[in-house]
N, CA, C and O atoms as a Maestro MAE file, in Angstrom:
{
 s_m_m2io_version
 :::
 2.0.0
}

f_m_ct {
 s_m_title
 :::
 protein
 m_atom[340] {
  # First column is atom index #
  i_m_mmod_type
  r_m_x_coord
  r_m_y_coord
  r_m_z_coord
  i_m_residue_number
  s_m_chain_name
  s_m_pdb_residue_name
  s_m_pdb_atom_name
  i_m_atomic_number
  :::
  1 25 121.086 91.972 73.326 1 A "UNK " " N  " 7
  2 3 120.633 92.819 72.244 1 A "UNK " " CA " 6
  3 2 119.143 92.580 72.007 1 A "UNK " " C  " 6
  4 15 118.522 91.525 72.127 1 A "UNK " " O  " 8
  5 25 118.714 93.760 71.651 2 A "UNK " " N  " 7
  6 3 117.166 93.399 71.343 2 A "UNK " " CA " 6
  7 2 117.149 93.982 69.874 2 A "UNK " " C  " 6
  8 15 117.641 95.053 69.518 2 A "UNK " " O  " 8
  9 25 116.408 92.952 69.007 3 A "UNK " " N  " 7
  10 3 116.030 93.169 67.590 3 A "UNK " " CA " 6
  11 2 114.776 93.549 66.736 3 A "UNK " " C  " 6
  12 15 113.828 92.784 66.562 3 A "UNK " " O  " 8
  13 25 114.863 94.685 66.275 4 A "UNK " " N  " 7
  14 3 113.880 95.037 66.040 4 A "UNK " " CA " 6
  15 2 114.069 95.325 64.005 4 A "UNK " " C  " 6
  16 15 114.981 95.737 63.288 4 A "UNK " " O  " 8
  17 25 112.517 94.786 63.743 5 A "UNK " " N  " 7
  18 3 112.682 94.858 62.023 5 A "UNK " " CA " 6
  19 2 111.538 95.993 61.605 5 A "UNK " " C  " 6
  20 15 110.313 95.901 61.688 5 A "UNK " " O  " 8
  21 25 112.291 97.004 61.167 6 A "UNK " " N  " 7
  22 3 111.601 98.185 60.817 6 A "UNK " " CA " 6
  23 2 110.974 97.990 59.035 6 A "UNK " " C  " 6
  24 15 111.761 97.413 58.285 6 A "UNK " " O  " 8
  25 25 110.253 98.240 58.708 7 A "UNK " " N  " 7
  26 3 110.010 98.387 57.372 7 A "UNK " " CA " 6
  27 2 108.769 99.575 57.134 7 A "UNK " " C  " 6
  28 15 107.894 99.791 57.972 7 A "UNK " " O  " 8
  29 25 108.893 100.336 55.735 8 A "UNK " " N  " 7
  30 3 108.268 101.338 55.874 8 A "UNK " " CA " 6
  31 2 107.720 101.281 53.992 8 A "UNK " " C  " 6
  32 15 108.453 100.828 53.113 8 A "UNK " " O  " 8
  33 25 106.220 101.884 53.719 9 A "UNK " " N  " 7
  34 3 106.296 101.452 51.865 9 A "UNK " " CA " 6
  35 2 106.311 103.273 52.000 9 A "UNK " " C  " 6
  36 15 105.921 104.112 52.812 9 A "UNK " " O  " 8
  37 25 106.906 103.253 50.878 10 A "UNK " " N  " 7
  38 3 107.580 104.961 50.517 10 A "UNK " " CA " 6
  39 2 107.139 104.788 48.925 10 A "UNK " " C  " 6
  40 15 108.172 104.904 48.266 10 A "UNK " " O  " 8
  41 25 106.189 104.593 48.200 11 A "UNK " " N  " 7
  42 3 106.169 104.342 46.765 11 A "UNK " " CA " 6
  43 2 106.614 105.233 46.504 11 A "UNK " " C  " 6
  44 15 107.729 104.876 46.124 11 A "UNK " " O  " 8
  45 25 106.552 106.439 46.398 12 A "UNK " " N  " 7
  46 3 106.916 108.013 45.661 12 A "UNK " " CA " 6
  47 2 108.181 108.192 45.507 12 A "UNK " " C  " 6
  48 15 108.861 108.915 44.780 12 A "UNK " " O  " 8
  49 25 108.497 107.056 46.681 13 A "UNK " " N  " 7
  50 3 110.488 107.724 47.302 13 A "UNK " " CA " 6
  51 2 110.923 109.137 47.578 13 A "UNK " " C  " 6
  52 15 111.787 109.851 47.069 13 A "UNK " " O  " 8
  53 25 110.016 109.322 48.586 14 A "UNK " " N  " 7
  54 3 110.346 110.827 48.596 14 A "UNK " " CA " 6
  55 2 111.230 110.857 49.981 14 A "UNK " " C  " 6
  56 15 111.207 109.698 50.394 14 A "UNK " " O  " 8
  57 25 111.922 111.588 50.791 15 A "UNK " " N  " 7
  58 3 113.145 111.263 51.878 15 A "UNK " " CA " 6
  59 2 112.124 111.196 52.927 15 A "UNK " " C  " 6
  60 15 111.023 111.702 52.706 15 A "UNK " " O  " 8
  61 25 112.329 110.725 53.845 16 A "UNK " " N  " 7
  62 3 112.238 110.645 55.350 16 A "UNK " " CA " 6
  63 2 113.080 109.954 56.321 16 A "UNK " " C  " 6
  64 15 113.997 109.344 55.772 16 A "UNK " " O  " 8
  65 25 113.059 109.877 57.360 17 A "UNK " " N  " 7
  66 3 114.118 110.501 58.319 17 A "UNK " " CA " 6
  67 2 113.231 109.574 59.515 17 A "UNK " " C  " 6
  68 15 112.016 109.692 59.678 17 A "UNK " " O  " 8
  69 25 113.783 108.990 60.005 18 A "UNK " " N  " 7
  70 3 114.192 107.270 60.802 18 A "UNK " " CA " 6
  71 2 114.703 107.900 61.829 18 A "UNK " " C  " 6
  72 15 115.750 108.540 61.736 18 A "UNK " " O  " 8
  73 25 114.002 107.786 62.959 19 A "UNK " " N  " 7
  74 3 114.483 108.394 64.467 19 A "UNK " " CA " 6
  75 2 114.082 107.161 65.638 19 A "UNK " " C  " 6
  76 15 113.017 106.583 65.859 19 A "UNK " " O  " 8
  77 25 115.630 107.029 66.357 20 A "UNK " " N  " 7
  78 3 114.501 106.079 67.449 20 A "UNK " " CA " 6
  79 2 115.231 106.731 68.716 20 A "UNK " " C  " 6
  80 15 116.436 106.926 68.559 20 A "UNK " " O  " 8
  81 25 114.724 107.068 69.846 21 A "UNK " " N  " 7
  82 3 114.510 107.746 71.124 21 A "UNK " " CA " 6
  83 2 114.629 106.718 72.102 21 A "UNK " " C  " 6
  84 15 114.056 105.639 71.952 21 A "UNK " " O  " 8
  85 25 115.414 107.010 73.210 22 A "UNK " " N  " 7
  86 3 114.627 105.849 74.629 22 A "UNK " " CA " 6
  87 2 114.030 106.644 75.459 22 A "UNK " " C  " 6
  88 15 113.776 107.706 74.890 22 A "UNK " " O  " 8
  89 25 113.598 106.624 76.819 23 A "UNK " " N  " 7
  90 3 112.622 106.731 77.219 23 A "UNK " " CA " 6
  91 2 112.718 108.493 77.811 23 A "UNK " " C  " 6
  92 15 111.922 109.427 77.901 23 A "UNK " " O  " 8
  93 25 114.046 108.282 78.095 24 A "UNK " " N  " 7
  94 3 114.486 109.951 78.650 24 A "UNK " " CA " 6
  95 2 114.423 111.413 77.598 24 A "UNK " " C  " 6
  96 15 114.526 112.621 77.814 24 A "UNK " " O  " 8
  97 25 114.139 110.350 76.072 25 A "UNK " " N  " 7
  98 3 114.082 111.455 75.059 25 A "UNK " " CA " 6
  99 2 115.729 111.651 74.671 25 A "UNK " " C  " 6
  100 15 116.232 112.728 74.353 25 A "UNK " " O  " 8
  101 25 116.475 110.302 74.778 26 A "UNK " " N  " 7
  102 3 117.785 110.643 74.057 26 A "UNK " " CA " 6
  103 2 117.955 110.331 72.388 26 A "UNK " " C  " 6
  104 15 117.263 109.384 72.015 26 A "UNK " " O  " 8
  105 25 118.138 110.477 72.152 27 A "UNK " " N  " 7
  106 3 118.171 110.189 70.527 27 A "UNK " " CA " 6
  107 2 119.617 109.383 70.244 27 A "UNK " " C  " 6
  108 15 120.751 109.782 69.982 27 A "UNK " " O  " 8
  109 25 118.890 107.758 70.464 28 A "UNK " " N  " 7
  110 3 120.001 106.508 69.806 28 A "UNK " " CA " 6
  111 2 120.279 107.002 68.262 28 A "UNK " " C  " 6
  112 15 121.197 107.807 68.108 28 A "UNK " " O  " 8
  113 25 119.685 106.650 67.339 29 A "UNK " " N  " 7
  114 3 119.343 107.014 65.503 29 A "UNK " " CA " 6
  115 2 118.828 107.987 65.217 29 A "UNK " " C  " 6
  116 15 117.939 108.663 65.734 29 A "UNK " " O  " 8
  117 25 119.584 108.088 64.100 30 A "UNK " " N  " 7
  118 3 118.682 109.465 63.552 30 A "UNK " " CA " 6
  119 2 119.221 108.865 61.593 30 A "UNK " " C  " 6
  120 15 120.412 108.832 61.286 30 A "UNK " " O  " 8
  121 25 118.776 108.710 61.187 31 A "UNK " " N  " 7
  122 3 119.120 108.999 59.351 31 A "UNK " " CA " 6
  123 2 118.018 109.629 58.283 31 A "UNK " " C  " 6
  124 15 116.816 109.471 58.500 31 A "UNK " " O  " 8
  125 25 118.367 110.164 57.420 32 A "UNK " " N  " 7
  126 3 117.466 110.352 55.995 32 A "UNK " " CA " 6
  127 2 117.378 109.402 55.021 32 A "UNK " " C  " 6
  128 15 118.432 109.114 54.454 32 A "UNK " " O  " 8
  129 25 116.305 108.805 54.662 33 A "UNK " " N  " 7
  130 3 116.117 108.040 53.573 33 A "UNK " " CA " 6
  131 2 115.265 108.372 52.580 33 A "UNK " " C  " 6
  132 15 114.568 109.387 52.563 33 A "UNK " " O  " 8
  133 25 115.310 107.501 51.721 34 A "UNK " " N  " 7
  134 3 114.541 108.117 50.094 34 A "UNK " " CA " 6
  135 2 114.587 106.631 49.949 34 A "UNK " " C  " 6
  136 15 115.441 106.433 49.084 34 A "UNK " " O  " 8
  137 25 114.119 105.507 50.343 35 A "UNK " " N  " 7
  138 3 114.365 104.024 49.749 35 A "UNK " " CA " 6
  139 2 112.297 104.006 49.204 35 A "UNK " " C  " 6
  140 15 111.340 104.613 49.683 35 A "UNK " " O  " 8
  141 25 112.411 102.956 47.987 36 A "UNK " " N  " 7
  142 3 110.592 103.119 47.913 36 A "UNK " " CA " 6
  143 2 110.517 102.151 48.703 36 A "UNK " " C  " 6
  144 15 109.366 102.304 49.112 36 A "UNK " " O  " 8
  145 25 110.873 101.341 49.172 37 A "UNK " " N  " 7
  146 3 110.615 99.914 50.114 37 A "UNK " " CA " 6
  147 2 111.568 99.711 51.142 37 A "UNK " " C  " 6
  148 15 112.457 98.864 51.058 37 A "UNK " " O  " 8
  149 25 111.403 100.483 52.136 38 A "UNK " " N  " 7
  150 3 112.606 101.040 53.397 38 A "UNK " " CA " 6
  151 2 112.475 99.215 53.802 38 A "UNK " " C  " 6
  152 15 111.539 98.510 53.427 38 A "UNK " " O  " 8
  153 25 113.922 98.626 54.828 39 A "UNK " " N  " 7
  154 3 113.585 97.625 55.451 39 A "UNK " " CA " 6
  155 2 115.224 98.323 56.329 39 A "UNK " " C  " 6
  156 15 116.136 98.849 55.692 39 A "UNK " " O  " 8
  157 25 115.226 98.158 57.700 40 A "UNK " " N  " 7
  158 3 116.272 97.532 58.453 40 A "UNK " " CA " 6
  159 2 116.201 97.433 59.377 40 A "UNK " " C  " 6
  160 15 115.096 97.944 59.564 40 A "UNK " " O  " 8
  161 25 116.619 97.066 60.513 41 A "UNK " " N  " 7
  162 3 117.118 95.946 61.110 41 A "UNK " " CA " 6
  163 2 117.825 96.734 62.105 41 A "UNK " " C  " 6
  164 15 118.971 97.132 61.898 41 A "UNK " " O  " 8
  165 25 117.132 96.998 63.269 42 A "UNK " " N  " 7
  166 3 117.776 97.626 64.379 42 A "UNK " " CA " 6
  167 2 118.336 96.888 65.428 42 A "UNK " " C  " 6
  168 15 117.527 96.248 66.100 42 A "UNK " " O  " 8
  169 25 119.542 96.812 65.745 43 A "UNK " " N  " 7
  170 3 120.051 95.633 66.784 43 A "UNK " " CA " 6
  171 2 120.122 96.694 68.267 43 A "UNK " " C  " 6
  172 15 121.166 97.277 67.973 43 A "UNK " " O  " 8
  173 25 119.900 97.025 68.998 44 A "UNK " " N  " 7
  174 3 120.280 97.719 70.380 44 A "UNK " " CA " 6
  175 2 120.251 96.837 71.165 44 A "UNK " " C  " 6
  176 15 119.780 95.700 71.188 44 A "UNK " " O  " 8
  177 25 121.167 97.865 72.258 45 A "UNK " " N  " 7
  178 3 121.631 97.046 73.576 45 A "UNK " " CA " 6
  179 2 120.661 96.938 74.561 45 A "UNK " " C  " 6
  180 15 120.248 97.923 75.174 45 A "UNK " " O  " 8
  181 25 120.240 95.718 74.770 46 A "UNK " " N  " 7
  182 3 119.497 95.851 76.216 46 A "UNK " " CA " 6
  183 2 120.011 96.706 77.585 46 A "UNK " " C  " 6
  184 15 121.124 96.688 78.111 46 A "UNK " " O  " 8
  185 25 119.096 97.274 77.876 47 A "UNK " " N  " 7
  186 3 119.539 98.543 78.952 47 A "UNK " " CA " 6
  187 2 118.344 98.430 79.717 47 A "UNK " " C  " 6
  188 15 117.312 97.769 79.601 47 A "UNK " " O  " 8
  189 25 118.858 99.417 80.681 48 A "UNK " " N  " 7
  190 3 117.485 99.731 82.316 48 A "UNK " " CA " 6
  191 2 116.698 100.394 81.837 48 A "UNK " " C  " 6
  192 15 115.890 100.863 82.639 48 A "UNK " " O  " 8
  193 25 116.487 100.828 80.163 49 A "UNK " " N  " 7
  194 3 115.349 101.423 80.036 49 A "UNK " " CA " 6
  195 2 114.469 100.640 79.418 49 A "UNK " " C  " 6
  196 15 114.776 99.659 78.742 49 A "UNK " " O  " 8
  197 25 112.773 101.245 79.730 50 A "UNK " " N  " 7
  198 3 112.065 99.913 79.159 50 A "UNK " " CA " 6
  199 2 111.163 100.507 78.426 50 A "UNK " " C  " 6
  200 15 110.002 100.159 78.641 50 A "UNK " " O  " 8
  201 25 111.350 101.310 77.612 51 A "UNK " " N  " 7
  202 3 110.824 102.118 76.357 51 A "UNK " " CA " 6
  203 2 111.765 102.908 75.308 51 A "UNK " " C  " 6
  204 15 112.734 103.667 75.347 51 A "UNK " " O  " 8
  205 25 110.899 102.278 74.313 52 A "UNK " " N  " 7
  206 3 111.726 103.029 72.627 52 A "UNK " " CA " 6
  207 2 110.779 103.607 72.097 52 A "UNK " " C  " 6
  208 15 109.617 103.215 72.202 52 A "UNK " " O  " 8
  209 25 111.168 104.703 71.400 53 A "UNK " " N  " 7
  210 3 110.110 105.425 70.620 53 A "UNK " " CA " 6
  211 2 110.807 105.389 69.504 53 A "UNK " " C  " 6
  212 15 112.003 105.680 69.513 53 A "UNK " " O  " 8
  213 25 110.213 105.055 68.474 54 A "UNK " " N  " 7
  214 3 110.584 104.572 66.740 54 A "UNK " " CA " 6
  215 2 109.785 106.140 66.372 54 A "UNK " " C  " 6
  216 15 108.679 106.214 66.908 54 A "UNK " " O  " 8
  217 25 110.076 107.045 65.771 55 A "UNK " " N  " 7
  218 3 109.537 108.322 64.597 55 A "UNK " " CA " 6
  219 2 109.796 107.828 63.266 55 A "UNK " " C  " 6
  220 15 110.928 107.443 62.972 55 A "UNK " " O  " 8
  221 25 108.938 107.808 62.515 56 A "UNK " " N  " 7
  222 3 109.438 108.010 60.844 56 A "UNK " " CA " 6
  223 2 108.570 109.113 60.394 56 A "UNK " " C  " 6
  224 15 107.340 109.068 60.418 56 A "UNK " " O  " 8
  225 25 109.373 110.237 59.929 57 A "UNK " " N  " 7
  226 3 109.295 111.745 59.702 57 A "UNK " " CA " 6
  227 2 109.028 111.707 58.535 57 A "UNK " " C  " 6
  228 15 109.551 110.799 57.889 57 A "UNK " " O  " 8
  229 25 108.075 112.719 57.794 58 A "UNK " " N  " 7
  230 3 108.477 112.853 55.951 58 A "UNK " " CA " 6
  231 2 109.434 113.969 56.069 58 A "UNK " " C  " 6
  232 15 109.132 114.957 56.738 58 A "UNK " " O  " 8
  233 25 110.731 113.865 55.375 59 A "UNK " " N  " 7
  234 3 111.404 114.638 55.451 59 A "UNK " " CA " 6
  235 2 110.932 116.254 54.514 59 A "UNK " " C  " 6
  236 15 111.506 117.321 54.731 59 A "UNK " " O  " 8
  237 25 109.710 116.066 53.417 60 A "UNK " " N  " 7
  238 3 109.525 117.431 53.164 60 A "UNK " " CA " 6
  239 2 108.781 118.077 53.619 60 A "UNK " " C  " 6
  240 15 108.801 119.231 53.190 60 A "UNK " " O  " 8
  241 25 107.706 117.750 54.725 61 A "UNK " " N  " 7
  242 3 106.605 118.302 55.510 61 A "UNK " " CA " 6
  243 2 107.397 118.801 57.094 61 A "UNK " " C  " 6
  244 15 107.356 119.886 57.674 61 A "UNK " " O  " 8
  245 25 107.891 117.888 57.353 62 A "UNK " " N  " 7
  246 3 108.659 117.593 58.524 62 A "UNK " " CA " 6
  247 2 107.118 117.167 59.310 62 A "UNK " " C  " 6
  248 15 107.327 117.472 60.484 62 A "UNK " " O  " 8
  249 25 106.079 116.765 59.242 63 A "UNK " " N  " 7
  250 3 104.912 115.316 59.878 63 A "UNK " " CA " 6
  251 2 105.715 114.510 60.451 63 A "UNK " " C  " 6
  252 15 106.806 114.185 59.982 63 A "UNK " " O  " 8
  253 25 105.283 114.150 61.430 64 A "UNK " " N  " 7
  254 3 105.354 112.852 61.947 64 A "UNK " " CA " 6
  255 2 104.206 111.601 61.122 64 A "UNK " " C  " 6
  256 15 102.990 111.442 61.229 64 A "UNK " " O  " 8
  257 25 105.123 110.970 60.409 65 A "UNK " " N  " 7
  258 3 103.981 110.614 59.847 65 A "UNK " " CA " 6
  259 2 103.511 108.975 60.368 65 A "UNK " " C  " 6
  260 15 102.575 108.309 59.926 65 A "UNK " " O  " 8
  261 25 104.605 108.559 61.564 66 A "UNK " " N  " 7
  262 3 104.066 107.556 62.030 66 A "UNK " " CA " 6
  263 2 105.301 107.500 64.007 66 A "UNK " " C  " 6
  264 15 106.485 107.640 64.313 66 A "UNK " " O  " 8
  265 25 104.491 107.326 64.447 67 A "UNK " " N  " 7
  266 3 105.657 106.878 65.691 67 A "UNK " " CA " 6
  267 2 104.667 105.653 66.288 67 A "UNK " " C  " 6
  268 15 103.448 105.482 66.308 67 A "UNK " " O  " 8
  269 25 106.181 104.665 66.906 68 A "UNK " " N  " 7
  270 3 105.415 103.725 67.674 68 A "UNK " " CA " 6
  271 2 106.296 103.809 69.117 68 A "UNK " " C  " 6
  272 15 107.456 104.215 69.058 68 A "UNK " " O  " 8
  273 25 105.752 103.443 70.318 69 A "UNK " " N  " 7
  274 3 106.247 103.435 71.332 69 A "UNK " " CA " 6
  275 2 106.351 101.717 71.498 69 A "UNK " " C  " 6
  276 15 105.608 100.899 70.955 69 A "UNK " " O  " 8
  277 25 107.367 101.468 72.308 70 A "UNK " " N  " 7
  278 3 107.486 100.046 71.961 70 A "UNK " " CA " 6
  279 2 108.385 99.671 73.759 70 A "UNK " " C  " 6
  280 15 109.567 99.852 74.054 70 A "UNK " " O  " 8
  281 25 106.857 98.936 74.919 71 A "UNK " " N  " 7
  282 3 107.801 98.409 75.837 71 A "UNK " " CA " 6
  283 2 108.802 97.543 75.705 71 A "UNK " " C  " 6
  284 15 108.929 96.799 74.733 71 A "UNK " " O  " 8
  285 25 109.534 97.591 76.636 72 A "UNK " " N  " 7
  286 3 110.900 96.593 76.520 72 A "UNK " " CA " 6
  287 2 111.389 95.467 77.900 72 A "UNK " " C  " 6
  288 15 112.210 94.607 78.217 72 A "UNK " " O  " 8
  289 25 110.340 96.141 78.322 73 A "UNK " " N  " 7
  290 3 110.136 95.435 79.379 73 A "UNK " " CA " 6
  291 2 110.392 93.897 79.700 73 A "UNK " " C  " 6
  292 15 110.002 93.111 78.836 73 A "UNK " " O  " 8
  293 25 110.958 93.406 80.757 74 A "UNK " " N  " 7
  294 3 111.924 92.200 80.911 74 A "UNK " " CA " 6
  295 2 111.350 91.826 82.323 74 A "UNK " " C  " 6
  296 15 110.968 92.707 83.093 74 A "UNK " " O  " 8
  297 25 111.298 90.414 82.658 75 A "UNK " " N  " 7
  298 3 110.691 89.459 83.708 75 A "UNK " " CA " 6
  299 2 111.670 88.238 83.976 75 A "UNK " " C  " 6
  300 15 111.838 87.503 83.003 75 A "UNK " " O  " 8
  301 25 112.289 87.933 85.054 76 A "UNK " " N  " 7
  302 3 112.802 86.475 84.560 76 A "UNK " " CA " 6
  303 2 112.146 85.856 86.229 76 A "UNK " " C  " 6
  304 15 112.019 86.341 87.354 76 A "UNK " " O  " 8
  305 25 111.902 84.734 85.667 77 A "UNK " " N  " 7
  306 3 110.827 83.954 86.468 77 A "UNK " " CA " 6
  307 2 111.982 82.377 86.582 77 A "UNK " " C  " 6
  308 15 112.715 81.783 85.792 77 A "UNK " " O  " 8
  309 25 111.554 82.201 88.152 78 A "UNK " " N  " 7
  310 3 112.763 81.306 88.360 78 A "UNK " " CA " 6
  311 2 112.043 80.202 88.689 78 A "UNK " " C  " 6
  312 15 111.077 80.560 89.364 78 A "UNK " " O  " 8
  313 25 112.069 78.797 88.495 79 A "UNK " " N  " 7
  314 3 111.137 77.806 88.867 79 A "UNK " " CA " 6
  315 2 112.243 77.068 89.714 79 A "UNK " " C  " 6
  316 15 113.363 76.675 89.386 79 A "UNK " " O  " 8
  317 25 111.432 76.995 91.144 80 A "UNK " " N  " 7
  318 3 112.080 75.720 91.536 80 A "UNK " " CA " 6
  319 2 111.529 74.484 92.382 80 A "UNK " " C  " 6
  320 15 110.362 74.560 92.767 80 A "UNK " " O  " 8
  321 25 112.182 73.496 92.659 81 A "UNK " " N  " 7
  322 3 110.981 72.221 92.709 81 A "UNK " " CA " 6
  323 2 112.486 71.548 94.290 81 A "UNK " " C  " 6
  324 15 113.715 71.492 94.338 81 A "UNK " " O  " 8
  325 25 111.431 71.233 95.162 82 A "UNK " " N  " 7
  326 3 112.015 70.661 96.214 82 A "UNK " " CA " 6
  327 2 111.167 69.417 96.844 82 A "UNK " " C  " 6
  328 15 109.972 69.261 97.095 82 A "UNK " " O  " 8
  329 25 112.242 68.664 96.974 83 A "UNK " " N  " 7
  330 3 111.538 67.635 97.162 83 A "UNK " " CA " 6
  331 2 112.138 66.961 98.872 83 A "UNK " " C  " 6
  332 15 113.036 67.435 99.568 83 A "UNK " " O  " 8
  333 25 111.560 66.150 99.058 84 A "UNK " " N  " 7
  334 3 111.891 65.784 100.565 84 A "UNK " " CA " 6
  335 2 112.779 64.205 100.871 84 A "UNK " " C  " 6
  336 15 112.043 63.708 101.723 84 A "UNK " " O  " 8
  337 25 113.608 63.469 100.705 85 A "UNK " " N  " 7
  338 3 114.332 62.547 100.560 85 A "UNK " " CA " 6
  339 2 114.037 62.007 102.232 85 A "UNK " " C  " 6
  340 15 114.592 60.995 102.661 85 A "UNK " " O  " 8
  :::
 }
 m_bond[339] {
  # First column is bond index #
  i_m_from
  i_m_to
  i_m_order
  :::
  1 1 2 1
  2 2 3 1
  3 3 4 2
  4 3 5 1
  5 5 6 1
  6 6 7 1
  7 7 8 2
  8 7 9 1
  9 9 10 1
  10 10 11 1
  11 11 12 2
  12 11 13 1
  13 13 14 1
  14 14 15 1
  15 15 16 2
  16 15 17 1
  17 17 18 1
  18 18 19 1
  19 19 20 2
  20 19 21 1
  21 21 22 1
  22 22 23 1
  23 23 24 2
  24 23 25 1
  25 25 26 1
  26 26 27 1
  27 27 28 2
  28 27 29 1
  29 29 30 1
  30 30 31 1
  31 31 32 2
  32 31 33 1
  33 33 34 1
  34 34 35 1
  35 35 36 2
  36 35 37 1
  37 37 38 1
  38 38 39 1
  39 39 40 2
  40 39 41 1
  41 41 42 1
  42 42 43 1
  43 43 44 2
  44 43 45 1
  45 45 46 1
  46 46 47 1
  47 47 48 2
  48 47 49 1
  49 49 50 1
  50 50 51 1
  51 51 52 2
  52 51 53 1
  53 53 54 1
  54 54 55 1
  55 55 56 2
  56 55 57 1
  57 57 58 1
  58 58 59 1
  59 59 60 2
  60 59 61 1
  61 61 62 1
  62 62 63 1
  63 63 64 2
  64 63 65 1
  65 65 66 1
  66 66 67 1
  67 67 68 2
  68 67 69 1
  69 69 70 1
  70 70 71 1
  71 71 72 2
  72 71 73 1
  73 73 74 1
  74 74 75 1
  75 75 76 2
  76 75 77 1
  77 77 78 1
  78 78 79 1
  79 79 80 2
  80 79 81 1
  81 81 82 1
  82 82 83 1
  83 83 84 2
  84 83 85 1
  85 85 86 1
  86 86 87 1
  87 87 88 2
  88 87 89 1
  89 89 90 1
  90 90 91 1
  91 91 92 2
  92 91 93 1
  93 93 94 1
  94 94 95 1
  95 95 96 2
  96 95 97 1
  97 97 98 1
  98 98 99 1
  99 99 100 2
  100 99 101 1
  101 101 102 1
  102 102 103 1
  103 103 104 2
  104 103 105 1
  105 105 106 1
  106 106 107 1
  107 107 108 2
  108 107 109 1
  109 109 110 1
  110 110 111 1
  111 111 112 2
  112 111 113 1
  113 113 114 1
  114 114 115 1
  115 115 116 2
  116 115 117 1
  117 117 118 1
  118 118 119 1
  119 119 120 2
  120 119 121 1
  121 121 122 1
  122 122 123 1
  123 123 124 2
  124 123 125 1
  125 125 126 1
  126 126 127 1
  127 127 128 2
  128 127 129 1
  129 129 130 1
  130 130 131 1
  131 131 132 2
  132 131 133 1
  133 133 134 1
  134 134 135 1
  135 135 136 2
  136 135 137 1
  137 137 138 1
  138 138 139 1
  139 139 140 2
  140 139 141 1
  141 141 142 1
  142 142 143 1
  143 143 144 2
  144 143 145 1
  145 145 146 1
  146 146 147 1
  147 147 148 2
  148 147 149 1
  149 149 150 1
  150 150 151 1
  151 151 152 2
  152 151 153 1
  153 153 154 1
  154 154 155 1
  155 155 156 2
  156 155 157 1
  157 157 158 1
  158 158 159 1
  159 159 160 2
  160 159 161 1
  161 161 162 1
  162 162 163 1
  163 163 164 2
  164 163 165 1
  165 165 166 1
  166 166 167 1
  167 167 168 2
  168 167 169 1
  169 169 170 1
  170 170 171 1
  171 171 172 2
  172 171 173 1
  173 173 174 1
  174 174 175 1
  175 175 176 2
  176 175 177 1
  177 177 178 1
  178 178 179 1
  179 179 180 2
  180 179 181 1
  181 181 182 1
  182 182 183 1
  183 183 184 2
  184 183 185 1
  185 185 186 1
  186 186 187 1
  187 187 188 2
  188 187 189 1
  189 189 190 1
  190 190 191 1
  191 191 192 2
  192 191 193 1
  193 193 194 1
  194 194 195 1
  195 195 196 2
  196 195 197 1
  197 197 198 1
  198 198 199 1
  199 199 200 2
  200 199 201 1
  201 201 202 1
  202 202 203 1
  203 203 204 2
  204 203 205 1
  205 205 206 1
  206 206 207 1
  207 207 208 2
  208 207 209 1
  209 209 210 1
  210 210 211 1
  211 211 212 2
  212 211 213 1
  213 213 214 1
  214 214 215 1
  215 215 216 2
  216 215 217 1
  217 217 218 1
  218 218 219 1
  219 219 220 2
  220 219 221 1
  221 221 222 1
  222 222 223 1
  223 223 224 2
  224 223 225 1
  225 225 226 1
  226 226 227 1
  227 227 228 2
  228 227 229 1
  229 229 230 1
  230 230 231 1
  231 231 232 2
  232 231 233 1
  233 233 234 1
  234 234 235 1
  235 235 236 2
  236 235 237 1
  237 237 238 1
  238 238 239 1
  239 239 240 2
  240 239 241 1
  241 241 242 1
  242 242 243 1
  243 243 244 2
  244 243 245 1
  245 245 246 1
  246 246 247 1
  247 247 248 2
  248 247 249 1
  249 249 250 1
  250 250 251 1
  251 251 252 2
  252 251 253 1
  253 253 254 1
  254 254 255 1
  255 255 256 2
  256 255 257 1
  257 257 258 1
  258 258 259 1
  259 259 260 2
  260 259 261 1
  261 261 262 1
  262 262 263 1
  263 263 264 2
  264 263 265 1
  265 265 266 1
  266 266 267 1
  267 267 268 2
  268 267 269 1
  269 269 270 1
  270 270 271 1
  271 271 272 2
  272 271 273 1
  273 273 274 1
  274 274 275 1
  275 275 276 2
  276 275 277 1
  277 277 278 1
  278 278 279 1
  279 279 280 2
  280 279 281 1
  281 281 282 1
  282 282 283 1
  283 283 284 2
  284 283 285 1
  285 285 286 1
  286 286 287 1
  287 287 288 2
  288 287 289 1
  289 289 290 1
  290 290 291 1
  291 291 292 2
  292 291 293 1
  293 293 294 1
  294 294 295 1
  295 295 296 2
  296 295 297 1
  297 297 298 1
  298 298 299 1
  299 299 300 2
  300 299 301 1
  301 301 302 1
  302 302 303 1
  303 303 304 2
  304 303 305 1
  305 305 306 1
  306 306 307 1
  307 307 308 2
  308 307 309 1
  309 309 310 1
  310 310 311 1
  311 311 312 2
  312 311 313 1
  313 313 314 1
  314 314 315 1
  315 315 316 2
  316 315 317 1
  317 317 318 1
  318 318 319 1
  319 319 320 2
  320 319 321 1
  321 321 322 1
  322 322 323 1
  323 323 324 2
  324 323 325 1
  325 325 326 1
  326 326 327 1
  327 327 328 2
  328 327 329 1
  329 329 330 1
  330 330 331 1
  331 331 332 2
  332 331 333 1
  333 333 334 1
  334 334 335 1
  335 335 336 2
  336 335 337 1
  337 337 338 1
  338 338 339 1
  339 339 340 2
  :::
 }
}
């Protein structure tokens, strides 16, 4: 799982709308909120894709009023040590 902590300041509390995408343009989330101090906590599955796109929409303009693209990209590096007896 990969964890990601979203938080957003909404003083007005007016709705917007929490979208996160992977790389093909599928749409994992989608919700409407109205919180004045948004916070949560996205858990997804690690997968073969190695990009997320996070949208947070104002829901009365319909703006994008912020997106982040976010690699996900993964390396595993193997160390090994040989010795001669």
């Amino acid at each position: 799982m990969i964890v990601f902590n979203v938080s957003y300041a909404n003083p007005d509390g007016n709705k917007f709308q929490v979208i996160v995408k992977d790389q093909d343009g599928t749409q994992l989330y989608q919700n409407l909120f109205s919180d004045k101090a948004f916070y949560k906590q996205f858990r997804l599955p690690r997968a073969d894709k190695d990009r997320l796109v996070f949208i947070i929409r104002n829901g009365r303009d319909a703006d994008v009023v912020k997106t982040f693209e976010v690699n996900v990209s993964s390396r595993v590096t193997q160390e090994v040590s040989v010795r001669k007896f």
